[in-house]
ZAGUTI-874642 format. One record per residue: residue number from 0; residue in three letters; x, y, z of N, C-alpha, C in turn. Coordinates in Angstrom, 1 decimal. Layout:
// ZAGUTI-874642
(pt NUM "ALA" (X Y Z) (X Y Z) (X Y Z));
...
// end
This chain:
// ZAGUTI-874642
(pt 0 "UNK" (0.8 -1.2 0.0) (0.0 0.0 0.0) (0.9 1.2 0.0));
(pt 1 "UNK" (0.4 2.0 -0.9) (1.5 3.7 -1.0) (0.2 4.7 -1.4));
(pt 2 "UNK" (0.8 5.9 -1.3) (0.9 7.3 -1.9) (1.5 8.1 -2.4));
(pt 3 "UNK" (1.2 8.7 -3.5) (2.2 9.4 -4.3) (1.3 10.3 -4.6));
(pt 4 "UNK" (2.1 11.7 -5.0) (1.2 12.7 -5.6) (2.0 13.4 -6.8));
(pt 5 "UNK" (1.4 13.1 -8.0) (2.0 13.1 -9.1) (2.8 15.0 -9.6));
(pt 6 "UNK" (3.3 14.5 -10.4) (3.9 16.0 -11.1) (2.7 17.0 -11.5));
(pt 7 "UNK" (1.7 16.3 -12.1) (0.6 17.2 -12.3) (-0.5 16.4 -12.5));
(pt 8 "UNK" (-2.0 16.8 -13.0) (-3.1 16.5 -13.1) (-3.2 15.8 -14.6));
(pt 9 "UNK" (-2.5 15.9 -15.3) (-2.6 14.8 -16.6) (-2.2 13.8 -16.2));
(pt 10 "UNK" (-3.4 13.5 -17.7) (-3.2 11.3 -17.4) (-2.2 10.9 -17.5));
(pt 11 "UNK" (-1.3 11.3 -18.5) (-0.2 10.2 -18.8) (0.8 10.8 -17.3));
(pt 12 "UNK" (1.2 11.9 -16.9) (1.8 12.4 -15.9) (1.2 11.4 -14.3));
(pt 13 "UNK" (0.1 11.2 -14.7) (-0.5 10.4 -13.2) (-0.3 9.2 -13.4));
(pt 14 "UNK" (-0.5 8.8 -14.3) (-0.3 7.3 -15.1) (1.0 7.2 -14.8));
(pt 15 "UNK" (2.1 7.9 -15.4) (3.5 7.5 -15.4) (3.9 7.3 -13.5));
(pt 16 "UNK" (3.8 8.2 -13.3) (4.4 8.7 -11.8) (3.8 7.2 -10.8));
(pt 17 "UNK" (2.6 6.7 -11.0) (2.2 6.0 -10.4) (3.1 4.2 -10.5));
(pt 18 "UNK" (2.6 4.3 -11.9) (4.0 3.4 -12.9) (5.0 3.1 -11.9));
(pt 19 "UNK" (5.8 4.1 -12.0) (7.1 4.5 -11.5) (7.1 4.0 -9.9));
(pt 20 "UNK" (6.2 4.7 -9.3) (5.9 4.0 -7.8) (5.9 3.0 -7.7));
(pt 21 "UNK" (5.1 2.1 -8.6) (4.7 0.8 -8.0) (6.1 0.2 -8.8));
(pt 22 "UNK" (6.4 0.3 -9.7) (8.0 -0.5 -10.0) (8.9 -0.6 -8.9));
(pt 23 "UNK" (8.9 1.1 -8.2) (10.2 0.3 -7.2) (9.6 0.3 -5.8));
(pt 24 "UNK" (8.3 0.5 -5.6) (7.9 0.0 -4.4) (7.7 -1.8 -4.6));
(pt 25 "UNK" (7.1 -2.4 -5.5) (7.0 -3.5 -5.5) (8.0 -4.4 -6.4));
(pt 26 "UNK" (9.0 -3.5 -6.7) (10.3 -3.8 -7.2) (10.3 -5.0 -8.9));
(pt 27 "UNK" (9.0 -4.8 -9.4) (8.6 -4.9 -10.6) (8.0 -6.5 -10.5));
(pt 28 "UNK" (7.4 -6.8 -9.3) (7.0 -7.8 -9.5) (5.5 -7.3 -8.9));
(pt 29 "UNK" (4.6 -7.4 -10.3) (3.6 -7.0 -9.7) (2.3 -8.1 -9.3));
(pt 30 "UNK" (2.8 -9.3 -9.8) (1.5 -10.2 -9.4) (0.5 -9.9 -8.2));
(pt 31 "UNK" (1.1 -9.4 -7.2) (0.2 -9.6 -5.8) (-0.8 -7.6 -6.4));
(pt 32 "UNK" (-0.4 -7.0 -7.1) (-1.1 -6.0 -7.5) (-2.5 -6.0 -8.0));
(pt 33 "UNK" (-3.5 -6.0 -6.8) (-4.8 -6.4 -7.2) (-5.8 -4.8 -7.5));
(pt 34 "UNK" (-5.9 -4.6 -6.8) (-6.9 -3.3 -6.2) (-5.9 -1.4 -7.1));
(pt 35 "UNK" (-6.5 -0.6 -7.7) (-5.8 0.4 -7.5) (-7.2 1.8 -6.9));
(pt 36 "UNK" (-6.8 2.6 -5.6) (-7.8 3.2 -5.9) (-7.9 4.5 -6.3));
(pt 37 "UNK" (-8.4 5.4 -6.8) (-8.4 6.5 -6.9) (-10.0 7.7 -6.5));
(pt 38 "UNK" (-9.5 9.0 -6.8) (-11.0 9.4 -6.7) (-11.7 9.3 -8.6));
(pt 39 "UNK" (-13.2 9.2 -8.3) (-13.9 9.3 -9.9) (-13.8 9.7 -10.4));
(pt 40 "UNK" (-12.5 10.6 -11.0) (-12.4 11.5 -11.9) (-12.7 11.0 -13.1));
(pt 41 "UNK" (-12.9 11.7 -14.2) (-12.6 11.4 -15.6) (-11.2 11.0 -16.1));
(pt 42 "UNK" (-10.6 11.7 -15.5) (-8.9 11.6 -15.5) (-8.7 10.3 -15.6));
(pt 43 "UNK" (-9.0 9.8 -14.3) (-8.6 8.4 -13.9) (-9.5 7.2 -14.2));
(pt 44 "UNK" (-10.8 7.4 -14.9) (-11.8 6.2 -15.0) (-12.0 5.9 -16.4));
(pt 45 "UNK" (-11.9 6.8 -17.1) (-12.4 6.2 -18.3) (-11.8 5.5 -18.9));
(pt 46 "UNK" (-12.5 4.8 -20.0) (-11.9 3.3 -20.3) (-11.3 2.9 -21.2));
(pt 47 "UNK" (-11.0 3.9 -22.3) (-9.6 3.8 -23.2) (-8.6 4.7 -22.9));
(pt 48 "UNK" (-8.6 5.9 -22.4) (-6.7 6.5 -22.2) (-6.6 7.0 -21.1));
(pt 49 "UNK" (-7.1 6.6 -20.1) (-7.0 7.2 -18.8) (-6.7 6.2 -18.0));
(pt 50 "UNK" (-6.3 7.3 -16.6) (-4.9 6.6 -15.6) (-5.2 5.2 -15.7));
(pt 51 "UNK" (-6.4 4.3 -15.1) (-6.4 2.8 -14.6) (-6.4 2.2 -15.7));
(pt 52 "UNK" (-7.2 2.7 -16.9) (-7.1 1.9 -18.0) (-5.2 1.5 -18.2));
(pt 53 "UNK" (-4.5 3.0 -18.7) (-3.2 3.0 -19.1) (-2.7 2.1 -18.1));
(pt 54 "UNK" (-2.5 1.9 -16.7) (-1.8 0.9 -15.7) (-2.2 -0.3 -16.0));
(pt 55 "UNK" (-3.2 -0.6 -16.3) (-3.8 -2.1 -16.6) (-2.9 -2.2 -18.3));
(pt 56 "UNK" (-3.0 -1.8 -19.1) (-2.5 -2.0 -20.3) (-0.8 -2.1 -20.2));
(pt 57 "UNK" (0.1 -1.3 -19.7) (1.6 -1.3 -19.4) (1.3 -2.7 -18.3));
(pt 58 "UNK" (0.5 -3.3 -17.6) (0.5 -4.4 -16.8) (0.3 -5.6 -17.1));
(pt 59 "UNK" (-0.6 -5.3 -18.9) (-1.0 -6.5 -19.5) (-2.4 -7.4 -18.9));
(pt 60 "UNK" (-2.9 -6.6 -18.1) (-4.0 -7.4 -17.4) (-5.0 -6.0 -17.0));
(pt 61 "UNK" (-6.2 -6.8 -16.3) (-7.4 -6.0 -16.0) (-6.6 -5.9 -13.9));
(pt 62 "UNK" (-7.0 -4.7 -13.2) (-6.9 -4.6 -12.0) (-8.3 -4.0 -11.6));
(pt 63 "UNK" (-8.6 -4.6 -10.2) (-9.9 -4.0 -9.7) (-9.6 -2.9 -9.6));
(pt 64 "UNK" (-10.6 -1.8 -9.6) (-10.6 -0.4 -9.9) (-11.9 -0.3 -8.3));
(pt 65 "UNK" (-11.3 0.7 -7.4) (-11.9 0.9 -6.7) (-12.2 2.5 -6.2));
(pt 66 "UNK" (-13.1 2.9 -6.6) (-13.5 4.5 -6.7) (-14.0 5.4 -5.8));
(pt 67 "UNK" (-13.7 6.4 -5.1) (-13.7 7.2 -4.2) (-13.9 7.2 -3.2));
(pt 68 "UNK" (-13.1 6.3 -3.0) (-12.7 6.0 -1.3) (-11.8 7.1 -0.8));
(pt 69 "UNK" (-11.8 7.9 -1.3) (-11.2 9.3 -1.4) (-12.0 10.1 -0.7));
(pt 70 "UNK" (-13.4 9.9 -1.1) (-14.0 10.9 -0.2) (-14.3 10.5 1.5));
(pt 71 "UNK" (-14.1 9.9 1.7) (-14.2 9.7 3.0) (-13.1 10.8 4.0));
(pt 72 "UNK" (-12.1 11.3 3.2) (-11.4 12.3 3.4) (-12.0 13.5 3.9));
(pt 73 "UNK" (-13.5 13.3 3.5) (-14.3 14.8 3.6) (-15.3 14.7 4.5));
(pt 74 "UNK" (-15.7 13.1 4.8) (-16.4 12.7 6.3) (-16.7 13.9 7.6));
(pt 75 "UNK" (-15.5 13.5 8.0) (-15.5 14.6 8.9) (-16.0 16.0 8.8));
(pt 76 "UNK" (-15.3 17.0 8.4) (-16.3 18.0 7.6) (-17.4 18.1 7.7));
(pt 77 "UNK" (-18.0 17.6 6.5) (-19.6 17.5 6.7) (-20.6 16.9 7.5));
(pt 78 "UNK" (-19.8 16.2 8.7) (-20.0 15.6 10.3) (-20.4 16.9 10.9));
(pt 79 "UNK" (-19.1 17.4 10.8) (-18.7 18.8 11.6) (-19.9 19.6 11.2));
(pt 80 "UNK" (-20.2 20.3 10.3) (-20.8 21.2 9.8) (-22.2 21.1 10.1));
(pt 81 "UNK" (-22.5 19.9 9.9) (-24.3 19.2 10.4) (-24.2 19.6 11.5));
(pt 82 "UNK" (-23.0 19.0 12.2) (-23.3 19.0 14.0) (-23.6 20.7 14.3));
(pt 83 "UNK" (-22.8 21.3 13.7) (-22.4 22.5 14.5) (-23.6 23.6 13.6));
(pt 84 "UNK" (-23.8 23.7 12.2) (-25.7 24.5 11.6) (-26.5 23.8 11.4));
(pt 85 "UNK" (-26.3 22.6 10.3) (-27.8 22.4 9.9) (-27.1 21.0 8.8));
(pt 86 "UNK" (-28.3 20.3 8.8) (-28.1 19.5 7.6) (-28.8 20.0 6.7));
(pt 87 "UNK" (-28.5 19.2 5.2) (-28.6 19.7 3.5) (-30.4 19.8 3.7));
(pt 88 "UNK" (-30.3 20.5 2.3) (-32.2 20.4 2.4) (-32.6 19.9 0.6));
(pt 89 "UNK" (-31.4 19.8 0.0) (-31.1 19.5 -1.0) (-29.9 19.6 -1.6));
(pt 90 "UNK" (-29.6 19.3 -3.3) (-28.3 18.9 -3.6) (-27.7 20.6 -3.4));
(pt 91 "UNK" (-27.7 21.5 -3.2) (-26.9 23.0 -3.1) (-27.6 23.9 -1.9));
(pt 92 "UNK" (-28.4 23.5 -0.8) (-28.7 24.1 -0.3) (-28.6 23.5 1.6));
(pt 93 "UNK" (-28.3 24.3 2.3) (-28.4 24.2 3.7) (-29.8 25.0 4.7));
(pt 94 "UNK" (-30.6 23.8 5.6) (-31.1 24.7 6.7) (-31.1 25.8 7.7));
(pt 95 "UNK" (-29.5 25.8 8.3) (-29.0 26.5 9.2) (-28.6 27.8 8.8));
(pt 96 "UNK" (-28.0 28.5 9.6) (-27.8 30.0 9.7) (-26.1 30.2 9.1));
(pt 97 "UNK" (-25.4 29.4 8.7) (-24.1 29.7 8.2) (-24.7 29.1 7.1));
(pt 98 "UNK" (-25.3 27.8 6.7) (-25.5 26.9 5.1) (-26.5 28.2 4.3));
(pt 99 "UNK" (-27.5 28.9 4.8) (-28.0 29.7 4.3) (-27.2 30.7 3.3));
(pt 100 "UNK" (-26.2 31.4 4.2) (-25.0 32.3 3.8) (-24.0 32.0 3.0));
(pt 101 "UNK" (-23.8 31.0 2.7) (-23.0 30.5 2.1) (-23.0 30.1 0.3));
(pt 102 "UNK" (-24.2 30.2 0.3) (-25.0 30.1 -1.5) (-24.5 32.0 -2.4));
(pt 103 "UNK" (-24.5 32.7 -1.9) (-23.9 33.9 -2.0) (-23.2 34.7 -1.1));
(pt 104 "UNK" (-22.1 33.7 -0.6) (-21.5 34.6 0.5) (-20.0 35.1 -0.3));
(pt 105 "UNK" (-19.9 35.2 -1.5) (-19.1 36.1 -2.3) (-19.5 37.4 -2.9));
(pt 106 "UNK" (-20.8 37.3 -2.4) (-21.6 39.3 -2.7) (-21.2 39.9 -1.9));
(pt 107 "UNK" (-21.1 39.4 -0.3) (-20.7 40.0 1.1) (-19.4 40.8 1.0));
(pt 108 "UNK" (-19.7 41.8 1.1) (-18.4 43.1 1.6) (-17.3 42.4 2.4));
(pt 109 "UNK" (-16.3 42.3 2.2) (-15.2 41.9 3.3) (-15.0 42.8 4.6));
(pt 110 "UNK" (-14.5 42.0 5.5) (-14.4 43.1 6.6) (-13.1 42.7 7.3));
(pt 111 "UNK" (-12.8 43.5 8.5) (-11.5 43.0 8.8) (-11.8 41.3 10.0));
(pt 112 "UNK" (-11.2 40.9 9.7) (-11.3 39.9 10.1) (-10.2 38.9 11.7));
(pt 113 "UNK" (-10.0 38.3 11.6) (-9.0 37.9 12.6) (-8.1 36.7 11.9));
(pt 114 "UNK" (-6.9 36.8 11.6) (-6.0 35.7 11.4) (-6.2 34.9 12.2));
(pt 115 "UNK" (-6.1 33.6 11.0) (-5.6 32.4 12.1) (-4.2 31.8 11.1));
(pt 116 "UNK" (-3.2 31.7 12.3) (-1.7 32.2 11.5) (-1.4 30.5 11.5));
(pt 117 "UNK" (-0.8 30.1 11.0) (-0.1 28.7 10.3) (0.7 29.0 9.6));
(pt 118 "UNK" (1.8 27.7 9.1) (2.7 27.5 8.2) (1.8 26.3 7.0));
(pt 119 "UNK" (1.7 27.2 5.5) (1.2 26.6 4.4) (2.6 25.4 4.0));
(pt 120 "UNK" (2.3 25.1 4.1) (3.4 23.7 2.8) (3.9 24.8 1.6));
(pt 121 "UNK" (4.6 24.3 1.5) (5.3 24.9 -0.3) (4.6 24.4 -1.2));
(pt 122 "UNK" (3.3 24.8 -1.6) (2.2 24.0 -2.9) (2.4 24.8 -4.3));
(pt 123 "UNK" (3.4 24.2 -5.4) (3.1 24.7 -6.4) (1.7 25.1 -6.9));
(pt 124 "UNK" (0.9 26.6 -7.2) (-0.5 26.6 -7.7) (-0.7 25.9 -9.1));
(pt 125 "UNK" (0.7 26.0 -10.1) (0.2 25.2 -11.4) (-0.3 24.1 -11.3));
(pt 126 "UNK" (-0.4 23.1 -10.3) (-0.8 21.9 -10.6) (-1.8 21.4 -9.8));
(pt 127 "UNK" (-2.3 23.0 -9.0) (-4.0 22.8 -8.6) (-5.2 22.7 -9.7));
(pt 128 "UNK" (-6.3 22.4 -9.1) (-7.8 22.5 -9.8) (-7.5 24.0 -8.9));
(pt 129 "UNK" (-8.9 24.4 -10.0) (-9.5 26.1 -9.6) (-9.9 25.8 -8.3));
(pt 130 "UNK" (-10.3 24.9 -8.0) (-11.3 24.7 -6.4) (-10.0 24.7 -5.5));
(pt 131 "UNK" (-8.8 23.9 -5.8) (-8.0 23.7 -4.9) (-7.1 24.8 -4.6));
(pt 132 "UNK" (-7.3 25.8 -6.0) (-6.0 27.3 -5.8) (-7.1 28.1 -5.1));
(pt 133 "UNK" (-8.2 28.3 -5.2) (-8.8 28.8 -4.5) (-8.7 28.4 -2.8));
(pt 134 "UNK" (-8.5 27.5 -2.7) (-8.9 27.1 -1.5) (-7.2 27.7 -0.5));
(pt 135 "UNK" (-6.4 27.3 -1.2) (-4.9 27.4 -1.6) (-4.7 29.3 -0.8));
(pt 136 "UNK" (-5.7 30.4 -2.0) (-5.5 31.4 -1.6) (-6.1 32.1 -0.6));
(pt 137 "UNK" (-6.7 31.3 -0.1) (-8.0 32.1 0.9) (-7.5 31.6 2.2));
(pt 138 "UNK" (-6.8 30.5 1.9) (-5.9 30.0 3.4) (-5.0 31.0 4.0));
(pt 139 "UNK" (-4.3 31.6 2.7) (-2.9 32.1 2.6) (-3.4 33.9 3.2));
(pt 140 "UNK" (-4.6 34.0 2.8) (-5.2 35.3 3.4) (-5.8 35.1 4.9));
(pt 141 "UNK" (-6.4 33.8 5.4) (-6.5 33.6 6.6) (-5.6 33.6 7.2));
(pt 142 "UNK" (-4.0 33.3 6.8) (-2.8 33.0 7.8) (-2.4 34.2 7.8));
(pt 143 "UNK" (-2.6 35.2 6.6) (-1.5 36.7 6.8) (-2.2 37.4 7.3));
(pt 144 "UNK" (-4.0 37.7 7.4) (-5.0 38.6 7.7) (-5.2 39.6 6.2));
(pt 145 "UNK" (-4.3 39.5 5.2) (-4.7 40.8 4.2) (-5.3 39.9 3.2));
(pt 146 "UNK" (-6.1 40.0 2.4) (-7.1 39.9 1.6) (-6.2 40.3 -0.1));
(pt 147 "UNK" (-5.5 39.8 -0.6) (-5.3 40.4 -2.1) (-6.5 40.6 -3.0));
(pt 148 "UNK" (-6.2 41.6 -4.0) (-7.5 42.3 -4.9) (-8.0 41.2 -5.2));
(pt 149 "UNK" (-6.9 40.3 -6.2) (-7.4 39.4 -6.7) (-8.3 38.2 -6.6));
(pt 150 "UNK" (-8.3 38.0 -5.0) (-8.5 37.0 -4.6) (-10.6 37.9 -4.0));
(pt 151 "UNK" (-10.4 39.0 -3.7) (-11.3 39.6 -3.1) (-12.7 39.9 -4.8));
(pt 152 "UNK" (-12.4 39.8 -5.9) (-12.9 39.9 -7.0) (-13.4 38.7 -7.1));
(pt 153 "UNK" (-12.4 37.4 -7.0) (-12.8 36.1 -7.6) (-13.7 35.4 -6.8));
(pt 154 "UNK" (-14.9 34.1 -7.3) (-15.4 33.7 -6.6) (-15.0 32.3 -6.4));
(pt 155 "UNK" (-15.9 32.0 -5.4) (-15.8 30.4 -5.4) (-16.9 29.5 -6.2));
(pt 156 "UNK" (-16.3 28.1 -6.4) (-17.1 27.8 -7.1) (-18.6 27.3 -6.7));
(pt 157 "UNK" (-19.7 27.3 -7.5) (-21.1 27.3 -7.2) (-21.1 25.8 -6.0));
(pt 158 "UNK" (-21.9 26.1 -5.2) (-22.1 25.1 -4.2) (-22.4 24.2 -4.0));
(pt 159 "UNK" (-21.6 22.9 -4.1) (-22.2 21.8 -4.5) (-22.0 20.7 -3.5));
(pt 160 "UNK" (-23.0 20.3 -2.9) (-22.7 19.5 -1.7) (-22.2 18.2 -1.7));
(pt 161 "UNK" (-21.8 17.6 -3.1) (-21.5 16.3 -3.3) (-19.9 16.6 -3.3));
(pt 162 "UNK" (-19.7 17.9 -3.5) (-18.1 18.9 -3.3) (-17.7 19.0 -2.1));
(pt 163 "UNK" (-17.5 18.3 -1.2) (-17.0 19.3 0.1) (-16.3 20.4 0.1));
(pt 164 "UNK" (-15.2 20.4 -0.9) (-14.2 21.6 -0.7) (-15.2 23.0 -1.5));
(pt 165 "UNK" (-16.0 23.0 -2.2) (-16.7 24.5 -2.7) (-17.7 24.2 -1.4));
(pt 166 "UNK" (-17.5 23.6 -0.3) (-18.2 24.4 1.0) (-17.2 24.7 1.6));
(pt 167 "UNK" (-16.1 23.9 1.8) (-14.9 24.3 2.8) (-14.8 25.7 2.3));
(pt 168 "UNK" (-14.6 26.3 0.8) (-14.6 27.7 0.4) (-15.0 28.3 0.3));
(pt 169 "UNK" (-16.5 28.4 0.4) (-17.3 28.7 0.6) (-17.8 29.2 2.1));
(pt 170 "UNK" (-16.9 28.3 3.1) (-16.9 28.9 4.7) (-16.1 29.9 5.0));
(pt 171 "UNK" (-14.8 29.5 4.5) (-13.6 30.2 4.5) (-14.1 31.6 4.1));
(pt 172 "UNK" (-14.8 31.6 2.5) (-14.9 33.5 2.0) (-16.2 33.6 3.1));
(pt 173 "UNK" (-16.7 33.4 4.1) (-17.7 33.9 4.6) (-17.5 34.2 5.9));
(pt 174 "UNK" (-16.4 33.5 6.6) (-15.7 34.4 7.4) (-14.9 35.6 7.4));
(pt 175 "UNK" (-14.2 35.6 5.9) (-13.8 37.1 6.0) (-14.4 38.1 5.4));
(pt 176 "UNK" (-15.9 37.8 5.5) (-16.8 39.2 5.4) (-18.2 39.0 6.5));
(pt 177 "UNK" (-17.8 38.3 7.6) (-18.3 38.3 8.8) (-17.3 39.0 10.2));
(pt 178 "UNK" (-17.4 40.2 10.7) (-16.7 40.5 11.6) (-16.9 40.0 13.0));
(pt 179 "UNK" (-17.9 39.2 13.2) (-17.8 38.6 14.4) (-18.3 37.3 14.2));
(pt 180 "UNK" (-17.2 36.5 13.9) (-17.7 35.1 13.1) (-18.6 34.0 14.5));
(pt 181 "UNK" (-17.7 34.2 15.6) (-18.3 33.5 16.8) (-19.9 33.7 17.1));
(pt 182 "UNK" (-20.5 34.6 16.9) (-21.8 35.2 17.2) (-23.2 34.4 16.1));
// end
C-alpha cells in the first residue's frame, strides 16, 4: 500500500508517476497487485486512455478499480458542519444559519477579520484545480489577515454538496466578510 502525488493532473503524468511508484515500491513484481484506488475522476476512470485503463494495459492485465474511497477524506467535515448548523435540504442548499449564507456569501463586503496564522506547505498553484488554488489562496489570506485584490474579486465555485471543498470555500470567503464570526 503507498501514496504518491504526481507531477501534475494529466493522465499520462498520473499514469506514469504511479507506474514509477509501483515499479520500485514492489520492485517490478507485480503479481500480488490487485486493487488500484483512486477518486472518480474522468482523468482516472475512463476506459480507453485514462490513468487505470493505461496501468492495466503497461501491466498486460485487467486490476480492480476501486472508486472514491477518497471521499471519506471529507467525512469529517460535513459531520462537523451538520453537528455544528444544519443538515442539506437538498443537492446545493443548507437549513441553518451559516449553510444559508453560504449560496452567496461572495456578494458580502469583506471586513477585517482575525488571522488564524499557520505554516502553508510549499504547494506549487500550477498543478491545482480552480477549487484547490482557490482554497490554496484564501488559506494564505487567513494565515496573513490581508485579503489580495485578486482573490477579493474572484469567486468560489457554485455550491455543491456532493463537493465538500466549494463548502470548505465557501466557509472560509464567509468568514472574511463576517466581523464577528463567533456570534
Amino acid at each position: 500500500m503507498g501514496h504518491i502525488t504526481p507531477e501534475s493532473g494529466s493522465r499520462l503524468d498520473v499514469s506514469s508517476n504511479i507506474y514509477e511508484y509501483l515499479t520500485t515500491a514492489l520492485l517490478d513484481d507485480f503479481s500480488n497487485l490487485i486493487v488500484l484506488g483512486c477518486e472518480g475522476t474522468v482523468v482516472n476512470t475512463g476506459v480507453f486512455n485514462d490513468v487505470i485503463r493505461r496501468l492495466e494495459l503497461k501491466l498486460h492485465r485487467p486490476i480492480q478499480w476501486i472508486i472514491c474511497l477518497l471521499h471519506f477524506k471529507k467525512l469529517p467535515l460535513r459531520h462537523l458542519f451538520e453537528y455544528k448548523d444544519s443538515k442539506f435540504s437538498g443537492p446545493s442548499s443548507y437549513t441553518g444559519d451559516i449553510g444559508r449564507n453560504l449560496k452567496e456569501c461572495e456578494k458580502l463586503p469583506l471586513v477585517v477579520f482575525y488571522s488564524i496564522e499557520w505554516d502553508l506547505p510549499g504547494i506549487d498553484p500550477t498543478n491545482l484545480s480552480c477549487d484547490q488554488k482557490y482554497l490554496l489562496d484564501i488559506c494564505t489570506t487567513l494565515s496573513s489577515g490581508v485579503c489580495s485584490s485578486d482573490l477579493a474579486k474572484s469567486q468560489p465555485s457554485t455550491l455543491n454538496l456532493a463537493s465538500w471543498q466549494t463548502t470548505a470555500n465557501r466557509i472560509l470567503r464567509l468568514y472574511i466578510s463576517t466581523s464577528d464570526p463567533s456570534n
